[in-house]
Structures are given as C-alpha cells and as structure tokens.
LUMSE-792236 format. One record per residue: x, y, z of N, C-alpha, C in turn; residue in one letter; residue number from 1. Coordinates in Angstrom, 3 decimals, always signed. Layout:
N
X | Y | Z | X | Y | Z | X | Y | Z | a | NUM
...
! end
This chain:
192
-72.173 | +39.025 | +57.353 | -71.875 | +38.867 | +55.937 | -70.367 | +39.007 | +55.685 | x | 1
-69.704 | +39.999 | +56.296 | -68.494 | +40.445 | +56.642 | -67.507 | +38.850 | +56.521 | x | 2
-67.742 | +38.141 | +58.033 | -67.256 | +37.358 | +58.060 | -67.394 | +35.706 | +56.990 | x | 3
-68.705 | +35.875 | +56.858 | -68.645 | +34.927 | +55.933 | -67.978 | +35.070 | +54.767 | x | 4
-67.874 | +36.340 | +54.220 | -67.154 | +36.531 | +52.540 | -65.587 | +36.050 | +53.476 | x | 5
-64.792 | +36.510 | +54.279 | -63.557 | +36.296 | +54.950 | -63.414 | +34.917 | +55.063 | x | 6
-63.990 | +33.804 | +55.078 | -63.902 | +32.451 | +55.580 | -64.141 | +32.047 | +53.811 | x | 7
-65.270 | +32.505 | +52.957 | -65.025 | +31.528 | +51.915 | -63.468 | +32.095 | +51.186 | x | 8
-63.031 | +33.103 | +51.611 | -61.755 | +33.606 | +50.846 | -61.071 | +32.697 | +51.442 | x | 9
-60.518 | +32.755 | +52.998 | -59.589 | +31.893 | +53.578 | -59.435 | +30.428 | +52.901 | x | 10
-60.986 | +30.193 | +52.268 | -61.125 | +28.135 | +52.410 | -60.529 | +28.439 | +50.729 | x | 11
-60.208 | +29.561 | +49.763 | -59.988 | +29.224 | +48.659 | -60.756 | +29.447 | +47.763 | x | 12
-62.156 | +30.318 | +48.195 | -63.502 | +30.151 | +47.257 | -63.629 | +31.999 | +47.241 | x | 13
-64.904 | +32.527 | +46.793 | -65.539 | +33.509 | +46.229 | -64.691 | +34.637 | +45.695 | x | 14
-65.468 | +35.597 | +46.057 | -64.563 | +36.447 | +44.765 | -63.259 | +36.965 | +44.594 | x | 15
-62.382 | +36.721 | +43.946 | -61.304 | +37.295 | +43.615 | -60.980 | +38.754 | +44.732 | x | 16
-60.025 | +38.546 | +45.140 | -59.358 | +39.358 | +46.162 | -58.038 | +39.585 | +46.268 | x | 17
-57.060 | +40.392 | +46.576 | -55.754 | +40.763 | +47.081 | -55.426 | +39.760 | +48.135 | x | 18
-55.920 | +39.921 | +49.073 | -55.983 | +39.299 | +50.326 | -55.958 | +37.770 | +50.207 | x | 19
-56.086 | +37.169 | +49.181 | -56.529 | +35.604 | +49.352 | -55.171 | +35.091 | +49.181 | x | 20
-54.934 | +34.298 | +50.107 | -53.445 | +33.180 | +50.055 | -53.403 | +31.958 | +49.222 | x | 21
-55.235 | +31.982 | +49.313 | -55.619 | +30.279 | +47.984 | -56.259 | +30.537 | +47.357 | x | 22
-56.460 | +30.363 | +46.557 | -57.462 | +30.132 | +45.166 | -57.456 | +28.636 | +44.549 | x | 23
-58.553 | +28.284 | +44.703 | -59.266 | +26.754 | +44.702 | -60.166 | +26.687 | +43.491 | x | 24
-61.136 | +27.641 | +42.856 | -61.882 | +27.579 | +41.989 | -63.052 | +26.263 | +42.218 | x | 25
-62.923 | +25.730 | +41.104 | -63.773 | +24.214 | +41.544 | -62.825 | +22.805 | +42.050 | x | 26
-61.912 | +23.396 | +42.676 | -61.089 | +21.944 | +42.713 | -61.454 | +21.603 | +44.080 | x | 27
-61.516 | +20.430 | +44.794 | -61.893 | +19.646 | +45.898 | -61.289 | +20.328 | +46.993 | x | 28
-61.646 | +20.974 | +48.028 | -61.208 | +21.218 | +49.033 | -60.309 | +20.237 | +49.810 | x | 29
-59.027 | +21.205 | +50.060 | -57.556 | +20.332 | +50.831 | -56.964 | +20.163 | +49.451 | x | 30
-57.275 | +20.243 | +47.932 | -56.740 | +20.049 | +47.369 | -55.460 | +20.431 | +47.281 | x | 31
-54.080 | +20.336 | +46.623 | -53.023 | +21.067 | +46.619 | -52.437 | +21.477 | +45.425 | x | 32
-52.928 | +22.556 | +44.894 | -52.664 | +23.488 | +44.003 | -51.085 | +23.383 | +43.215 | x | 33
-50.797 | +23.445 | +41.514 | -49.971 | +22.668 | +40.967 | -49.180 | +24.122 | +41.109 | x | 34
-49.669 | +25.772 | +41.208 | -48.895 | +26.675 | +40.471 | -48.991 | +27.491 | +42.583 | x | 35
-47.808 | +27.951 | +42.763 | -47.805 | +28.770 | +43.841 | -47.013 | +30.606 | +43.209 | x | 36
-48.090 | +31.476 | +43.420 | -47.726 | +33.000 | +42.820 | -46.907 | +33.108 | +43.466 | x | 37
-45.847 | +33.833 | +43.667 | -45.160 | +34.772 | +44.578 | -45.150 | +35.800 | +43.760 | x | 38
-45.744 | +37.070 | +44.649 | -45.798 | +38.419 | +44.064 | -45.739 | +39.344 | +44.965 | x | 39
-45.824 | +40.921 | +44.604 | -45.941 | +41.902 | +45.600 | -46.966 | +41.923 | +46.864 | x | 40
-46.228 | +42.196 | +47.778 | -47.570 | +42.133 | +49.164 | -48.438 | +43.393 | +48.877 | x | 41
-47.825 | +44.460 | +47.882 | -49.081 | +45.258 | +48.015 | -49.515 | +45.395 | +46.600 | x | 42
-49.700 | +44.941 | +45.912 | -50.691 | +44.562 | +44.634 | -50.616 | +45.296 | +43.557 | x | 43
-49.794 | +45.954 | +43.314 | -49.713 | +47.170 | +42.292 | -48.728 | +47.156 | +41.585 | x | 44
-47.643 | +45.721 | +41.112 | -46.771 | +45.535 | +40.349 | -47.441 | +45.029 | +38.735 | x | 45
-47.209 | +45.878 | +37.852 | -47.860 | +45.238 | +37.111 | -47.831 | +43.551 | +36.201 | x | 46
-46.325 | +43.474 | +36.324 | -45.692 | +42.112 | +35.808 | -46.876 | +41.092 | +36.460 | x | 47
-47.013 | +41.585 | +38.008 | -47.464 | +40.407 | +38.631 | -48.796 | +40.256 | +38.217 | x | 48
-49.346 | +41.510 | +38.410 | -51.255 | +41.838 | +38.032 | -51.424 | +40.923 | +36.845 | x | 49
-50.640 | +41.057 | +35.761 | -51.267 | +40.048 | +34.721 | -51.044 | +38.506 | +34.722 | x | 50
-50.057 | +38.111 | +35.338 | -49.998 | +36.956 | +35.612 | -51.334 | +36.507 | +36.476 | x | 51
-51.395 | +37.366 | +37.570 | -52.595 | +36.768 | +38.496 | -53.895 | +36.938 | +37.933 | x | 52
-53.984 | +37.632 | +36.994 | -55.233 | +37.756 | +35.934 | -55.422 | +36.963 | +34.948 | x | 53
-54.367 | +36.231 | +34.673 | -54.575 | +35.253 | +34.073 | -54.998 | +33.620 | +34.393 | x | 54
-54.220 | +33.608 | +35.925 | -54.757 | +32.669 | +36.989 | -55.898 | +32.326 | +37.085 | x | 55
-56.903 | +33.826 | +37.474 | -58.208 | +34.115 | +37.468 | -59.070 | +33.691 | +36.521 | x | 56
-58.776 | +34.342 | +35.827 | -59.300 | +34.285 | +34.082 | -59.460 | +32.805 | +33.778 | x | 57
-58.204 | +32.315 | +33.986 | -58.635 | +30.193 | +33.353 | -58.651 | +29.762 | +34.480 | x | 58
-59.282 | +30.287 | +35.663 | -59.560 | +29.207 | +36.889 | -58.745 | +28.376 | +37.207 | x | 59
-56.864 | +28.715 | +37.364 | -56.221 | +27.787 | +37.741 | -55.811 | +27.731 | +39.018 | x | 60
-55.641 | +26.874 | +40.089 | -56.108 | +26.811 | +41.170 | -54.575 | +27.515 | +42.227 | x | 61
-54.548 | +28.393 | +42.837 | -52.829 | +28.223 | +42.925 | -53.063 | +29.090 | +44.798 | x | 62
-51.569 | +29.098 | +44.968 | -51.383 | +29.875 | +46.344 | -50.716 | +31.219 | +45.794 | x | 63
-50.895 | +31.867 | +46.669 | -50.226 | +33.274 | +46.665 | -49.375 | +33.158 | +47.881 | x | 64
-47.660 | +33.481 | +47.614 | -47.043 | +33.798 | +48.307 | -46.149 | +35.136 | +48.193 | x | 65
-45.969 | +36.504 | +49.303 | -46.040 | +37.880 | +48.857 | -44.930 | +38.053 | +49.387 | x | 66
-43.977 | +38.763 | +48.480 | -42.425 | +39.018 | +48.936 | -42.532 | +40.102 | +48.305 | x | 67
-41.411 | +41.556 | +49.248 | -41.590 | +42.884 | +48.656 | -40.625 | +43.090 | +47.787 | x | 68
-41.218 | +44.222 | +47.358 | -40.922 | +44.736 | +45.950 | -39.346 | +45.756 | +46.613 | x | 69
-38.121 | +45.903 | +45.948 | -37.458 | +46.261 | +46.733 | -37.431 | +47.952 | +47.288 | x | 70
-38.065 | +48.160 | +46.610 | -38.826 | +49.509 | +47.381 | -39.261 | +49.446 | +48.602 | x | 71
-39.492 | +48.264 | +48.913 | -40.453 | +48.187 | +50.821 | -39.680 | +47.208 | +51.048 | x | 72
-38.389 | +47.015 | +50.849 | -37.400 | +46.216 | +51.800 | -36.960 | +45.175 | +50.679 | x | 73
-36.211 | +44.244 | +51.852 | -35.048 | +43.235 | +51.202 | -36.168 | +42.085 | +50.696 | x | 74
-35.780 | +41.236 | +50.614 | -36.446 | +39.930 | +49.801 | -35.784 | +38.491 | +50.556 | x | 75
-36.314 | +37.766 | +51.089 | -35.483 | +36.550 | +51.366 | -34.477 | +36.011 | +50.748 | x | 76
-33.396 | +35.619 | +51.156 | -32.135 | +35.090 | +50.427 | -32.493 | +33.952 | +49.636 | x | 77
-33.203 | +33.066 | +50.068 | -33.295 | +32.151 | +48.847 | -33.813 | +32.710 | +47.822 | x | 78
-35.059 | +33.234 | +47.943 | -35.425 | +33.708 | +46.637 | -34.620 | +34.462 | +45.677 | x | 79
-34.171 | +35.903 | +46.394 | -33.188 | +36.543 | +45.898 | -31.781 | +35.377 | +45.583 | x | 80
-31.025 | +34.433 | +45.506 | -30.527 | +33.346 | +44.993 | -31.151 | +32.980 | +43.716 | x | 81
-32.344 | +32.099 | +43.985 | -32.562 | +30.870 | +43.217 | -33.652 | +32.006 | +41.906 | x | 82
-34.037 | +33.380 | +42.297 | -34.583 | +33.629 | +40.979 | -34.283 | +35.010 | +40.209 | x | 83
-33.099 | +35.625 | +41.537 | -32.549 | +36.351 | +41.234 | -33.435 | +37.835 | +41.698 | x | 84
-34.286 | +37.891 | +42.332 | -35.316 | +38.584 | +42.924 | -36.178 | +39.361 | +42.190 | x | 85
-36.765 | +39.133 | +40.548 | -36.916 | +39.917 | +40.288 | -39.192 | +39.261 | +40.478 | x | 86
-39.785 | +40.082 | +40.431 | -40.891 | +39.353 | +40.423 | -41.864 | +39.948 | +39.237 | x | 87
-42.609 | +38.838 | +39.077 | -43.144 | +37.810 | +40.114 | -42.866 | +36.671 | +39.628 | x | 88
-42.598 | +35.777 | +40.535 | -42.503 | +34.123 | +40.284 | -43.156 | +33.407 | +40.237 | x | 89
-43.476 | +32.108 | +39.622 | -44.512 | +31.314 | +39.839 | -43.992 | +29.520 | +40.121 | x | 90
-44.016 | +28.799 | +41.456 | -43.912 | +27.765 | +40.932 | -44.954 | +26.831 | +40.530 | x | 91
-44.218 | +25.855 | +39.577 | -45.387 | +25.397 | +38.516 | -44.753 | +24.124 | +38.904 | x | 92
-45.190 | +22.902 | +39.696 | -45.243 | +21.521 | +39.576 | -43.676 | +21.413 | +39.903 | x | 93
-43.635 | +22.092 | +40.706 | -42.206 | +22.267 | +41.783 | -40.836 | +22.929 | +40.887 | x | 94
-41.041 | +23.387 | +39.800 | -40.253 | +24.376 | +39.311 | -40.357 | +25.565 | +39.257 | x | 95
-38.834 | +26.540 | +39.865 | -39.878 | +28.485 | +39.925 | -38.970 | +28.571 | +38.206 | x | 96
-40.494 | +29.497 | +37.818 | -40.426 | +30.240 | +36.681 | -39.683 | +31.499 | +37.068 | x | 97
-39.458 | +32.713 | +35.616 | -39.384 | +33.620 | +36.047 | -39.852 | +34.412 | +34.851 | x | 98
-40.218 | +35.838 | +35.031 | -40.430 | +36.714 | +34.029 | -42.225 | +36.405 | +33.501 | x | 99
-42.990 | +37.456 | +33.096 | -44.455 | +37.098 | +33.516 | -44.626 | +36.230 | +32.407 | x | 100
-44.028 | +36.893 | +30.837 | -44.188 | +36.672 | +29.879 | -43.934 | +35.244 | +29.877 | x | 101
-43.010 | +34.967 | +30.092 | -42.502 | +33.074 | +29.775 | -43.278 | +32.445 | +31.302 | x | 102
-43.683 | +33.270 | +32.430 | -44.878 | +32.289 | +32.951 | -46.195 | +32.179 | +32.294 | x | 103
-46.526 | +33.048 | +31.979 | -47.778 | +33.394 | +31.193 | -47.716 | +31.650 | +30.011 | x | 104
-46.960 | +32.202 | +29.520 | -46.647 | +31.229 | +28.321 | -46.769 | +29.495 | +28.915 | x | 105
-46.172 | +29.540 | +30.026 | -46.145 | +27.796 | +30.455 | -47.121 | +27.518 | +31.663 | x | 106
-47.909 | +28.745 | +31.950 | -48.893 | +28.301 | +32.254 | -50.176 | +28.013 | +31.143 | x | 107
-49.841 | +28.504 | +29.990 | -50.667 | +27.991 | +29.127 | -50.448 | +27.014 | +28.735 | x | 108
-49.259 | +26.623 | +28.660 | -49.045 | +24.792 | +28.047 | -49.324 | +23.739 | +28.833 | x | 109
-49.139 | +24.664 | +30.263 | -49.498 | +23.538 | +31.538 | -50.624 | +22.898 | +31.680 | x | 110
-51.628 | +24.274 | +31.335 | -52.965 | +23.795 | +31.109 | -53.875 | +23.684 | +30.286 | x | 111
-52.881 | +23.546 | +29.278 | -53.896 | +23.130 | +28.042 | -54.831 | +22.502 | +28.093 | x | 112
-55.594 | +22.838 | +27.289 | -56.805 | +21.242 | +27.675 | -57.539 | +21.433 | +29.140 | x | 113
-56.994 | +22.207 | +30.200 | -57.944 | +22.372 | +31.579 | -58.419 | +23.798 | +31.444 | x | 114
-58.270 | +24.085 | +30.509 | -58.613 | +25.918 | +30.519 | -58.768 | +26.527 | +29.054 | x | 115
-59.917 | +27.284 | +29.044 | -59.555 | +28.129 | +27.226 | -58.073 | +28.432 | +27.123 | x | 116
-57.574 | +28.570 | +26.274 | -56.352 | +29.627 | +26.259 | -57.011 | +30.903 | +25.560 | x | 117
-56.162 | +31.425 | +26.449 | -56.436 | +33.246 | +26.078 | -55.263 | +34.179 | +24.561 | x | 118
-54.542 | +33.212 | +24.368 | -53.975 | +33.363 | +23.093 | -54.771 | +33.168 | +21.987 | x | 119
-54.578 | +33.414 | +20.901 | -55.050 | +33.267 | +19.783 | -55.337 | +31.758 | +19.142 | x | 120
-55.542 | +31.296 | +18.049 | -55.788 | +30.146 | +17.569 | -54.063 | +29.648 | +17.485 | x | 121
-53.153 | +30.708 | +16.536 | -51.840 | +30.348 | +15.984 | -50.726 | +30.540 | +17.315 | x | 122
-51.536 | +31.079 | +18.908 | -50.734 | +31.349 | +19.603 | -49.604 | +31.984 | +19.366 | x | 123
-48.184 | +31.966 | +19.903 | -47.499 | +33.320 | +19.764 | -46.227 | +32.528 | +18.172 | x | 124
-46.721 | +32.039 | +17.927 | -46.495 | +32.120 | +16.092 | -46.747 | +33.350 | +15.765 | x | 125
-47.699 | +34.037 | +16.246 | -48.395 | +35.234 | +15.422 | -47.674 | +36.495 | +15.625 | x | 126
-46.701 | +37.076 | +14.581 | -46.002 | +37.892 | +14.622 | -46.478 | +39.216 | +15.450 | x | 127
-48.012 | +39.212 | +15.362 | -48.336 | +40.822 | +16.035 | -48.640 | +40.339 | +17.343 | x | 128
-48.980 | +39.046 | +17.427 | -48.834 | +38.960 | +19.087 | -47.871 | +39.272 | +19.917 | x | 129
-46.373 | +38.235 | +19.105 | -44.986 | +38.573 | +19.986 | -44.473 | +40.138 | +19.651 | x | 130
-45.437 | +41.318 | +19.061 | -44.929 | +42.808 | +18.512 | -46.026 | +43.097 | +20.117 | x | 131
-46.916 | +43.158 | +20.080 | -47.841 | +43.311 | +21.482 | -47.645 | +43.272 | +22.672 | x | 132
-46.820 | +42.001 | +22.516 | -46.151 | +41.119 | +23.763 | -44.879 | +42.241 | +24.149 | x | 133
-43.809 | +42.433 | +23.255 | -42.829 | +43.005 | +23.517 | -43.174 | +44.625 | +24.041 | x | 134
-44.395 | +45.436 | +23.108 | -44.755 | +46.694 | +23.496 | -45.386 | +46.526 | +24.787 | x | 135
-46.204 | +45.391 | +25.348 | -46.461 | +45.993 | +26.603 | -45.000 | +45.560 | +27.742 | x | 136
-43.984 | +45.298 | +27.307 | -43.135 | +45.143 | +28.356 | -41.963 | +46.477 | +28.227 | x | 137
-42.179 | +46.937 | +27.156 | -41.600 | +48.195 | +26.989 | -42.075 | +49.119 | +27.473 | x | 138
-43.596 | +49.010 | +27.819 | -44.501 | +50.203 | +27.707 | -44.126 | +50.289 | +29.799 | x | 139
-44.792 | +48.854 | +30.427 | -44.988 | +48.788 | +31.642 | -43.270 | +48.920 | +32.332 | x | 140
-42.069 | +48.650 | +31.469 | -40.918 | +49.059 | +32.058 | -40.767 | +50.384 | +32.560 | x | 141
-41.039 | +51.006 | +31.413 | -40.877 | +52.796 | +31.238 | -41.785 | +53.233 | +32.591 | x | 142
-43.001 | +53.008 | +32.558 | -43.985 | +52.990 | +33.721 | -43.321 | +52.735 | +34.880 | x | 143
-42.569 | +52.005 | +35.123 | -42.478 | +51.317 | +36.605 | -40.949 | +52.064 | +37.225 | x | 144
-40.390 | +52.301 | +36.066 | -38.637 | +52.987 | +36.050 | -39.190 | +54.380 | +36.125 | x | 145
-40.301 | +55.106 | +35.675 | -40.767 | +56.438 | +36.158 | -41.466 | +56.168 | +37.825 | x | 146
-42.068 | +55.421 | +37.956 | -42.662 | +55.500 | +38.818 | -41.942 | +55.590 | +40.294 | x | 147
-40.605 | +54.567 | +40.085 | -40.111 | +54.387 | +41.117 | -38.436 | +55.082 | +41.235 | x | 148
-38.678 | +56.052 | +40.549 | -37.712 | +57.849 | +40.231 | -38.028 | +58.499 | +41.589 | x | 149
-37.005 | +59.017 | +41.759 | -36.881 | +59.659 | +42.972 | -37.696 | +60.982 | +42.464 | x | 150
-38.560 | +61.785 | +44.007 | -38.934 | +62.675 | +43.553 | -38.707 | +64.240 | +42.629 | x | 151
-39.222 | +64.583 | +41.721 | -38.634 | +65.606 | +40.933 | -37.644 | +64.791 | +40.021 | x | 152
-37.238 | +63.638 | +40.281 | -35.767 | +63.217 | +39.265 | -36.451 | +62.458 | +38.062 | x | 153
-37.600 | +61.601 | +38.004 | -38.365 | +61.044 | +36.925 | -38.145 | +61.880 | +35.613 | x | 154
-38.483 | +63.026 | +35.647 | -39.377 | +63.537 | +34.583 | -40.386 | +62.547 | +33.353 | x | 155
-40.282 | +61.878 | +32.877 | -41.296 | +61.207 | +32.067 | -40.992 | +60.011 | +31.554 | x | 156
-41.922 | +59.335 | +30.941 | -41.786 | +57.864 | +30.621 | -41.599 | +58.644 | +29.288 | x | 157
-40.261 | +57.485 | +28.904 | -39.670 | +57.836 | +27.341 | -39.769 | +56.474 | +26.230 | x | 158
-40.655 | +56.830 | +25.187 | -40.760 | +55.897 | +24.359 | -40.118 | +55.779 | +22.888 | x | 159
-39.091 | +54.914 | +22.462 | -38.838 | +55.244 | +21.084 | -39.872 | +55.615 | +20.105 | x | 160
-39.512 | +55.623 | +18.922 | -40.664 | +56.206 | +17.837 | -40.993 | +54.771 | +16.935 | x | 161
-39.956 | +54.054 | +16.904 | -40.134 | +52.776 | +16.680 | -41.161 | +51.900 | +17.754 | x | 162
-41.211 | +52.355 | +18.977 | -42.468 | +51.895 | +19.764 | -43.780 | +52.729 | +19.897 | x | 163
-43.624 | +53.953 | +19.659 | -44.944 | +55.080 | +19.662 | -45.609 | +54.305 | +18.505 | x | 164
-44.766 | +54.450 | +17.065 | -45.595 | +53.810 | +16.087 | -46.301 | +52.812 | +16.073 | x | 165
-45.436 | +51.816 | +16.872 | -45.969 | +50.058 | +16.598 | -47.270 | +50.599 | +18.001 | x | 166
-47.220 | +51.171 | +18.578 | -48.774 | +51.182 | +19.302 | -49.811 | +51.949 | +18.725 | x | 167
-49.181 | +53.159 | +17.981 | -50.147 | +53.942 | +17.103 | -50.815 | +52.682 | +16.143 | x | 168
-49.965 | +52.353 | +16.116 | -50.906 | +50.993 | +14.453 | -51.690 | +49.880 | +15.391 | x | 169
-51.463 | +49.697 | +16.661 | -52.405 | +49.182 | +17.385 | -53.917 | +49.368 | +17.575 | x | 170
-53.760 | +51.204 | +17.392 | -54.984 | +51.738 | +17.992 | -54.985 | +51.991 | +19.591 | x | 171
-53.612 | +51.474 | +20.043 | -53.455 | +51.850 | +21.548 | -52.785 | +53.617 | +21.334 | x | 172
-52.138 | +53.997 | +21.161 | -51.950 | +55.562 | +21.021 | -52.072 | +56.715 | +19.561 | x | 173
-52.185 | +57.502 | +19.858 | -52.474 | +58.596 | +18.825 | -50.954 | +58.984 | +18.157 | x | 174
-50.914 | +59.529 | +17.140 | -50.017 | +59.721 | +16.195 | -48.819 | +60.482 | +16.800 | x | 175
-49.088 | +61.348 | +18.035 | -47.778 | +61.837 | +18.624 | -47.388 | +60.867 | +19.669 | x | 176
-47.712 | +59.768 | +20.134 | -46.753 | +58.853 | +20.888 | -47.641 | +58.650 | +22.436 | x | 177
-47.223 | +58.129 | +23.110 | -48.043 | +57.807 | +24.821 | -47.543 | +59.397 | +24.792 | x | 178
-48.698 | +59.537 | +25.333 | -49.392 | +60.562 | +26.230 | -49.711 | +61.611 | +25.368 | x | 179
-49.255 | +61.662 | +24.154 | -49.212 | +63.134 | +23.434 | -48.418 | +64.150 | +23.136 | x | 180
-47.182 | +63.296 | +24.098 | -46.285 | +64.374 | +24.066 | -44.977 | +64.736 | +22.880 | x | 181
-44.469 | +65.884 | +23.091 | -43.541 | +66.589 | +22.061 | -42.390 | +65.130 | +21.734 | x | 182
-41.876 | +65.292 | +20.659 | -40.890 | +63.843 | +20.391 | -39.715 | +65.063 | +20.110 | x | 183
-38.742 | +64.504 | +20.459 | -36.971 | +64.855 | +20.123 | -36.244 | +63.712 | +19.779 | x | 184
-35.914 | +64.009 | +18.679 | -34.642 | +62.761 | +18.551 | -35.009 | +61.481 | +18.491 | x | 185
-35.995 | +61.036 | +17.884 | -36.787 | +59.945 | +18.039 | -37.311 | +59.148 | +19.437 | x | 186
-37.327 | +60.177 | +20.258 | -38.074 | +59.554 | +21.198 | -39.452 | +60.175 | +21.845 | x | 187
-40.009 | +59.583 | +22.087 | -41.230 | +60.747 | +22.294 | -41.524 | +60.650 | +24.189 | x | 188
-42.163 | +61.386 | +24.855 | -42.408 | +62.121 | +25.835 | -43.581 | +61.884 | +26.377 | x | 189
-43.168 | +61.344 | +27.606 | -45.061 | +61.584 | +28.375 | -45.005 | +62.395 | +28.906 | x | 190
-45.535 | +63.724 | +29.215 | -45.658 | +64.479 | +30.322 | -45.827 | +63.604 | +31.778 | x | 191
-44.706 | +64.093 | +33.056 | -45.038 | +63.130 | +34.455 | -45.966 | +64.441 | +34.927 | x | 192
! end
C-alpha cells in the first residue's frame, strides 16, 4: 500500500503531500503544468503554505521546486538574482512572481474561469479584504522575525494597537491584542 500511495504521488496524483514534486489533479498525464512553486524544502514557511493551499484548493496543476530558507543555507545565485531570494516564488507561464500576496492574486486571474475563486464576489475591491490581507502579513511577519530570533534574544511578537484592534473587530483576537498580552506604548505583547 506503502508503495503504491509513493508512485501515485510521484505520477502527480492522490493526496496532497510535502513530498510531491507534481501535482497534476485531473490534467492528462505528461501534461506540463502552467505554474512551477518554488518554496521551502522543509514546509513550514508560512508565505509559502498559503500559496500552496491555494494551488490545492482550485486544483491548479503545478511543480514544486524547494530552495532553502536562509536559515538552512545559501540559495542558488540565479534565484537569489532574478527574485531577490525572498520566498516563495511561483513561475506562472514562464514568468517568476514574487511575494504570496500578488501570487495569490495572479494566480487567480490566471485561472479564472478554470477554478472557483476563493475571493469574494467584489474580490480585493473590498476594503476589509485588502485590511485582512495586510493583517495577516503583519501578523505572519512578526511570527517568522520571532521565530527566527536568536535564542533568549526574541522575546515576543510585537503588534501595534492599530493592528490588535483591526483583528479584535475581526473576531480573530480578544480586546487585549494577540496573545493577551500587557500593551505599552501602543504596542501590545505576545508572551514567547
């Protein structure tokens, strides 16, 4: 069983995995896929996670190619060149994107019409979308700039009060800010 789930991953097919280099969905085998990922080899960047969840999500058919995060080493020179190394990248119909948000975005225009879109009806017209949009890149920065703090030197993910609020009115956090913690000076505190 082992090996069979390993071979329909290899050919591009069954379930969603880390490990898979193709993703084919229903498209014709040998086909050649319009969007190629490049993302973290070990799966836990979040920029990249939603991009590739979105892949998933509208069944668009693509390759995964995995370049490290510079925490686990250097990055190939072209890439580091042509996109400036930051990830994850996507090329789309032989152009590399960059930044998840504006891939996100043109992979939805790409495939209009081959996929639901996962935006709204008014798409990002909609003022609380692009307020959403911006809090989770504020939110997952703070996250990733704590995370990758040298030990003891982090101390906590710091959020303005101008962003605690706009997530409090979300219903994503409670009235003292992410995590709960004490605010100074208009910024509020996660406990690390």
């Amino acid at each position: 069983a082992e090996a069979e789930a390993a071979a329909r991953v290899a050919s591009g097919r069954g379930l969603p995995t880390a490990s898979a280099d193709l993703r084919l969905f229903d498209a014709p085998d040998g086909s050649e896929p319009r969007v190629t990922l490049y993302r973290d080899g070990s799966s836990w960047c979040p920029y990249c996670q939603k991009v590739w969840m979105q892949l998933e999500e509208k069944r668009i058919p693509y390759r995964v190619e995995r370049i490290n995060m510079r925490c686990y080493g250097s990055k190939p020179a072209w890439f580091e060149r042509e996109t400036g190394g930051l990830l994850p990248v996507v090329r789309l119909d032989g152009r590399l994107l960059t930044d998840s948000v504006s891939i996100m975005l043109a992979l939805e225009a790409a495939f209009d019409g081959e996929a639901e879109s996962l935006l709204p009806p008014e798409g990002t017209r909609n003022d609380y979308v692009r307020e959403l949009m911006g809090l989770e890149s504020a939110f997952a920065g703070a996250w990733l700039g704590w995370l990758r703090a040298p030990p003891g030197g982090g101390g906590g993910v710091v959020v303005s009060d101008r962003d605690a609020d706009a997530m409090a009115a979300t219903g994503g956090a409670g009235g003292a800010g992410a995590g709960g913690g004490p605010t100074a000076n208009g910024w509020h505190v996660a406990p690390s």
